[in-house]
N, C-alpha and C positions, 0 to 999 in steps of 0.2 A: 469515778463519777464526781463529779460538781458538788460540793454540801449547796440539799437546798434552804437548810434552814439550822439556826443555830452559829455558833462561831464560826469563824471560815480557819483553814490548815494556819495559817499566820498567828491568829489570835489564841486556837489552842496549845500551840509550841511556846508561846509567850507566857501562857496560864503555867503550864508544865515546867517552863525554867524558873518561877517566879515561885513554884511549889518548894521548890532544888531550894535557891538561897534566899529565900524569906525568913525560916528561921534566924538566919544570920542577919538581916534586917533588924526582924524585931527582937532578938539577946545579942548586939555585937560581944564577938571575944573581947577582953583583955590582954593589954600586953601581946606576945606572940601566941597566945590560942587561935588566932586566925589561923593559922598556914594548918596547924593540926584539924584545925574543923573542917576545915577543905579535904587535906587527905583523906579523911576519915568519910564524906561523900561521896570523890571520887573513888573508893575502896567498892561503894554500894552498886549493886544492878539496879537499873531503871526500868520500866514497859515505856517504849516508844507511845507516844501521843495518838500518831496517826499511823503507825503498822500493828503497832500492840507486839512487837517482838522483846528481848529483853534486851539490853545495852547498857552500858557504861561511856563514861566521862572521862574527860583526861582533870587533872587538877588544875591545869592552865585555862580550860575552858569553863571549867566552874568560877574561877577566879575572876575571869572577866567578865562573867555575867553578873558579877555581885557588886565590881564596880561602876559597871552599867546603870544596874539600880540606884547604888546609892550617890552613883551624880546626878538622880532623875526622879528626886525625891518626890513629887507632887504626884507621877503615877509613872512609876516601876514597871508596870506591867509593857506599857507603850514602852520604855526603853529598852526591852527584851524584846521585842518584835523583830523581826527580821529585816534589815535595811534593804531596799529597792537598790540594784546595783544601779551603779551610773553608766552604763552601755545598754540596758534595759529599753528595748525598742527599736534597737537597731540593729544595724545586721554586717558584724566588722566583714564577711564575705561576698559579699554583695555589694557594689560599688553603682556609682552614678550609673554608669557604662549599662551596664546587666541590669540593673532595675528598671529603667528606660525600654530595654529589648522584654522583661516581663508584662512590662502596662502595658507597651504595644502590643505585645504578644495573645495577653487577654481581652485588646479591648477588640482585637479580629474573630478571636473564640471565646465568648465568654461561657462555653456551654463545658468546654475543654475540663477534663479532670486537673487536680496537681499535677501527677504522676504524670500524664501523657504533657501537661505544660513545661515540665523539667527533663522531658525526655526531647522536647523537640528545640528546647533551649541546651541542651547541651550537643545538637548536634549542630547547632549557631555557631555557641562557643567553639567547637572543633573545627569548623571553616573558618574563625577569626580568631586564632588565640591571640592576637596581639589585643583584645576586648577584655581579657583575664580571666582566672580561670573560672572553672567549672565549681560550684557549690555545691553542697550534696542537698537532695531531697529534703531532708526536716528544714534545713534553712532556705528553703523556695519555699516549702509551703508555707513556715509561718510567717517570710516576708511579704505574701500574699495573704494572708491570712491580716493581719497587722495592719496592713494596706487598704481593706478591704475589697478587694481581688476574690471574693468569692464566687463558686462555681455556680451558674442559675443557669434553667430550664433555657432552650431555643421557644423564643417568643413569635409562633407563624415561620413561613418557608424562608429563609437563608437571600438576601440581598432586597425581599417584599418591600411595597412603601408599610404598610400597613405596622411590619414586624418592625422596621426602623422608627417609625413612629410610636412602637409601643414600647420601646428599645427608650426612646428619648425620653418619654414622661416617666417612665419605670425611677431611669437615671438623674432626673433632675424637679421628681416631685417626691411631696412625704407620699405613704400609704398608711394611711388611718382608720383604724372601724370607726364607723358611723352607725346612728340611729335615728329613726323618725320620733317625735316625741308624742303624735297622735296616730288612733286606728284610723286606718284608709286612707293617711298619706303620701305610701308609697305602699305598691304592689311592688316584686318580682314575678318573673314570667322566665321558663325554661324547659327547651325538650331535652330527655335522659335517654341514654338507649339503656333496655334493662339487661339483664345480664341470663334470663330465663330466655327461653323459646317457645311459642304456642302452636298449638294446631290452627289452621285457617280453613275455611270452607273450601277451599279447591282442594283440599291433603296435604299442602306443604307445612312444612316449620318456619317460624319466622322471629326475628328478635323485634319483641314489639319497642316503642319509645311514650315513654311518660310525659303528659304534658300537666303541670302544674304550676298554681301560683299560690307563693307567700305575701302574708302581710310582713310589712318590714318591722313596723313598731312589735309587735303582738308575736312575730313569726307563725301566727295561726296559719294556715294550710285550709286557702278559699276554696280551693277547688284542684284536685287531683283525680287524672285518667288517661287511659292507656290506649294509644290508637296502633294501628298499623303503619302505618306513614306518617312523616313531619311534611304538613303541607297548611298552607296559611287558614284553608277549609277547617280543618282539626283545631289549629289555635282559636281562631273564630270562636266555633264551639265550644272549645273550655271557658275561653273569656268570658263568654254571655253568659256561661250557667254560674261564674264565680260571681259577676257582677247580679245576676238576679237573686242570690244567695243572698252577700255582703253588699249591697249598693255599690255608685259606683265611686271608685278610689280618686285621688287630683293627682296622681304621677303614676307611671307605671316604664317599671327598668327592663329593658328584657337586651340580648347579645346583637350581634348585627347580620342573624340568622335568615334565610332568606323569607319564611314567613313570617318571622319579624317586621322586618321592612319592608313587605307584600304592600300595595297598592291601598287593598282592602282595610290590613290592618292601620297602615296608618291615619290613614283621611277619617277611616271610622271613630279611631281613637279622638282625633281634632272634631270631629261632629258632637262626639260628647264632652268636650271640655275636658280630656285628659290627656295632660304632660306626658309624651312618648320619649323619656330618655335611654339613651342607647348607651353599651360599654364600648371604650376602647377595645378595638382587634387584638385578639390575639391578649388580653387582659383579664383571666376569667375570675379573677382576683375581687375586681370590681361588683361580680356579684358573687360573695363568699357565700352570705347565708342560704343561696338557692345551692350551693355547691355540697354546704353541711347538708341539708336537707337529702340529698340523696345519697350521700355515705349512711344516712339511716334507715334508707328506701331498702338499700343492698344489704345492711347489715341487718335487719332486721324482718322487711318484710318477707322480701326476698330468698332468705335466710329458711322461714317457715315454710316456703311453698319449694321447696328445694323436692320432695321426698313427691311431690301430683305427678301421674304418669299421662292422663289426658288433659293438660293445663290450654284452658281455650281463654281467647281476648275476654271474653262474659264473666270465669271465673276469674282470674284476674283480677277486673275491674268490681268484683264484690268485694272480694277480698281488701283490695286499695280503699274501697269507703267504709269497710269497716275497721280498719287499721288507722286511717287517716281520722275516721270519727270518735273513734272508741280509746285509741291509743295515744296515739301523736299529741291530736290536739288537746289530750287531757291529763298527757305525764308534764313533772316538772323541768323547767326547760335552765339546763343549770346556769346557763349565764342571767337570767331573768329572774329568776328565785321562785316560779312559779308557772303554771300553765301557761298555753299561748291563749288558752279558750279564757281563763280568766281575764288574762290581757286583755281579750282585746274585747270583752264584756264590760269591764271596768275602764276601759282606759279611753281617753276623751276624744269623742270621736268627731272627726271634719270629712266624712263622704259625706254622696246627698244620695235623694232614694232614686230608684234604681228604674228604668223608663219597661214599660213593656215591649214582651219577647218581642213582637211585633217589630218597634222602633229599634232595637237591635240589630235586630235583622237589618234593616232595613239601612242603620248607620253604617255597618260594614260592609257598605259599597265601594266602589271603584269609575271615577269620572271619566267620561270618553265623550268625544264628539266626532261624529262623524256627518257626510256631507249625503243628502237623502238624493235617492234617483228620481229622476222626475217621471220614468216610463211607467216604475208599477206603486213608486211610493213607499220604496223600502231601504233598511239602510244595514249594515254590514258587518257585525259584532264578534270577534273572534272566532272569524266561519263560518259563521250563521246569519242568517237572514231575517231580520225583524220587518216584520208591517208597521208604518205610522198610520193613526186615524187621520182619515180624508180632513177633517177640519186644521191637520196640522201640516194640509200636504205644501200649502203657499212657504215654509219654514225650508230654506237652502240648509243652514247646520243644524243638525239636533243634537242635544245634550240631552246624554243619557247617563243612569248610574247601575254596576250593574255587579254581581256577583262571579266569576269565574267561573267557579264549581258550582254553578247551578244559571243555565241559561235556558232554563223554561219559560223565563219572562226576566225583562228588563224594566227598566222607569223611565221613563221621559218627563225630563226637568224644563224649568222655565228657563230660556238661555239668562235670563236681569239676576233673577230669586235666588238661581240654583235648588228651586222649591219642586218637589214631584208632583207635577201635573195628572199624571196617567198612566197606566203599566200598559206597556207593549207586550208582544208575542211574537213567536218565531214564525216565519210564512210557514200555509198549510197548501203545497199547489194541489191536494189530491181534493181539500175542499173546495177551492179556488174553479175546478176543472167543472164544477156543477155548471159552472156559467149562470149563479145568479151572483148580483151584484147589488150592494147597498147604493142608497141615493147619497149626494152629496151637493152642496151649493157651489155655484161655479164662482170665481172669485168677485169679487167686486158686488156680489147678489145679483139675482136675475131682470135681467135689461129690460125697461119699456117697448111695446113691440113695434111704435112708431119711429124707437130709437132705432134700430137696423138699417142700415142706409142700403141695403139689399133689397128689404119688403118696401120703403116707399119709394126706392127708385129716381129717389132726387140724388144731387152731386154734391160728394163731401166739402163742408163749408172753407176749408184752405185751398182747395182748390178753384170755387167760385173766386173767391177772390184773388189768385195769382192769378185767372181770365180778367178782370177785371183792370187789373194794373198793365198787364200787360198791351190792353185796347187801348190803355188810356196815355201809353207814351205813345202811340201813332204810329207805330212803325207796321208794317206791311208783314204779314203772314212767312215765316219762318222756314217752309218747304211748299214745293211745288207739287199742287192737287195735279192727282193725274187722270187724261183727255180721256172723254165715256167712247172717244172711237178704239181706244187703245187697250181699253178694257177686255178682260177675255172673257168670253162666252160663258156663258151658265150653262153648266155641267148639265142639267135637266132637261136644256130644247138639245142638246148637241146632237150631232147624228151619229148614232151609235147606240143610242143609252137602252139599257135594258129595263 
């Protein structure tokens, strides 16, 4: 293994020769007592530096180390060091030709082993030996290694845009930890599936999925809980209780999971002035600390509850807030030097306060317009049949906002505002069937009763007047009245009539 600390293998070997002829340093022989003080070394066992076995010296190599030092008077030690050869980094087996068929080779599989990249490179070489030859394995992999050629995870399904896009920023961005420097700058947001199974109210087993969010600054743990489903409803949920907890955050990171970037969740986020940023596909790197967070979901809470034989979503979810309250948020968090609960108690805070559950609710909607029927005044909402109030019946589009998982009522917005006017409701035809009906004003308000050109039985005023015009260029009547002999009989003298 690596020295992590202290000299490295070079600098102890340097110390250990410099042990050897230092005396001779500092008392040179006289006359020809050199060559004797040497043999007289090389006669001695030595304990190796770095095996600790014992060994011996030839006199020739003691010799040379002593001239070493004494041309390198100012520090000795450096001139015992072992010199870096001069092919050092290169690979005399490995030619232009075959290194070229390596980076190709890896940059098609980068997920590929060594082992299986010098297995499929030497059956290259064997269809082209005029390319040269074949290298053995240690020198593929450390010209790979050297190169850096090293083996990483498949990023997403194999040709995706997504994976090739994560493929490209991976390859030509740094990757940095980051931190926020204030509480409720940045949330994370992430579902876990857990690793336990629960009882469910029908009898089944089920792996439930954890839905939690970190503060970034602070890593405090806003809010942690355990649903059955990842569905944008759930997110919803946790989100409101973290934010009526901790107020609300001005960013919030979460994957590009589909309740993530649910309808609901996003517009709601932008309703309260919070920054929805998303990670790269297939990146989960992007968000590490939600990722630590649940290696210590698994190794620890996880870990305790291992031994419950009727483990239900309810226990669970006690267990999680006592864990998350009692534990989590109040051991010291080693990269941070101290709790996250300290944190994020002490540390300078930029959320704002938090709106009631109400306006929660009510932000995490979802905008639709749809076009109202003019027969009973209703309009059409994922299946369902909403009524508009008669006052809104003159309205061709309605904008509505409206929750998914839960269509007991909707809201009808002002198409200018986007401001909620009015909650709607689902049609009811079983009360509709009573046959009473509410009143309503006919558009335009109710007409003067001399206005009706029906009740006074005079002639509409455009048409007076196209008679008018028409008398007054003189021309002669347009069709021929026809003769009263020609007329036929009135039904009532005729002879027959009953």
């Amino acid at each position: 293994m690596p020295e992590r600390d202290g000299p490295s293998p070079q600098e102890r070997m340097a110390q250990f020769k410099f042990s050897i002829v230092g005396p001779l340093l500092a008392a040179p022989p006289e006359g020809g007592a050199l060559a004797q003080a040497l043999g007289e070394l090389a006669a001695k066992t030595w304990r190796d530096p770095l095996s600790g076995e014992p060994t011996t010296y030839a006199r020739s190599t003691i010799e040379r180390w002593y001239y070493d030092a004494v041309r390198e008077s100012r520090d000795p030690v450096k001139a015992l060091t072992p010199k870096i050869r001069k092919d050092s980094g290169t690979h005399p087996s490995i030619g232009p030709a075959i290194s070229e068929l390596i980076r190709a080779q890896f940059l098609a599989h980068p997920s590929w082993s060594y082992q299986l990249h010098a297995d499929n490179l030497a059956v290259t070489l064997a269809a082209s030996p005029e390319i040269g030859r074949m290298p053995s394995y240690s020198s593929v992999r450390r010209f790979m290694q050297g190169c850096g050629l090293v083996k990483r995870p498949r990023r997403g399904p194999a040709g995706s845009p997504g994976a090739r896009h994560a493929e490209h920023r991976f390859d030509h961005r740094e990757v940095r930890s980051y931190q926020s420097e204030h509480v409720d700058a940045l949330w994370h947001c992430d579902y876990h599936h857990g690793s336990l199974r629960v009882s469910t109210n029908t009898g089944r087993w089920k792996h439930p999925v954890i839905f939690a969010i970190l503060d970034d600054c602070s890593r405090l743990c806003c809010h942690a809980q355990w649903y059955l489903d990842e569905t944008a409803e759930n997110l919803v949920h946790g989100l409101c209780q973290a934010i009526l907890k901790h107020d609300l955050p001005r960013a919030l990171m979460s994957d590009n999971g589909g309740p993530m970037v649910a309808d609901e969740t996003t517009q709601g986020l932008e309703r309260l002035g919070v920054v929805h940023e998303t990670t790269l596909p297939y990146s989960p790197y992007q968000n590490g600390k939600q990722e630590s967070f649940w290696a210590r979901v698994e190794s620890r809470l996880m870990a305790m509850l291992e031994g419950v034989a009727d483990l239900t979503i309810e226990k669970l979810n006690d267990a999680t807030q006592a864990w998350v309250e009692m534990e989590y948020n109040r051991s010291v968090h080693g990269e941070l030097g101290r709790s996250p609960l300290d944190c994020y108690v002490h540390g300078k805070d930029v959320g704002r306060p938090s709106p009631k559950a109400e306006a929660l609710s009510l932000a995490f909607t979802a905008r639709a317009t749809r076009v109202q029927r003019r027969s009973d005044g209703t309009v059409s909402l994922k299946g369902t049949r909403f009524e508009v109030p008669s006052q809104y019946g003159h309205m061709r589009e309605i904008n509505l906002r409206y929750a998914a998982w839960d269509l007991s009522h909707a809201y009808l917005c002002d198409p200018k505002t986007r401001e909620v006017i009015s909650r709607i409701y689902p049609q009811d035809k079983h009360r509709n069937a009573s046959a009473a009906r509410g009143t309503k004003t006919p558009p335009g308000g109710e007409a003067p009763a001399n206005a009706a050109t029906e009740a006074s039985g005079e002639m509409a005023p455009l048409l007076r007047k196209l008679l008018a015009d028409y008398a007054a260029t003189g021309r002669p009547p347009g069709y021929l009245p026809q003769a009263p002999s020609l007329r036929p009989a009135d039904e009532s003298t005729s002879e027959g009539t009953v």
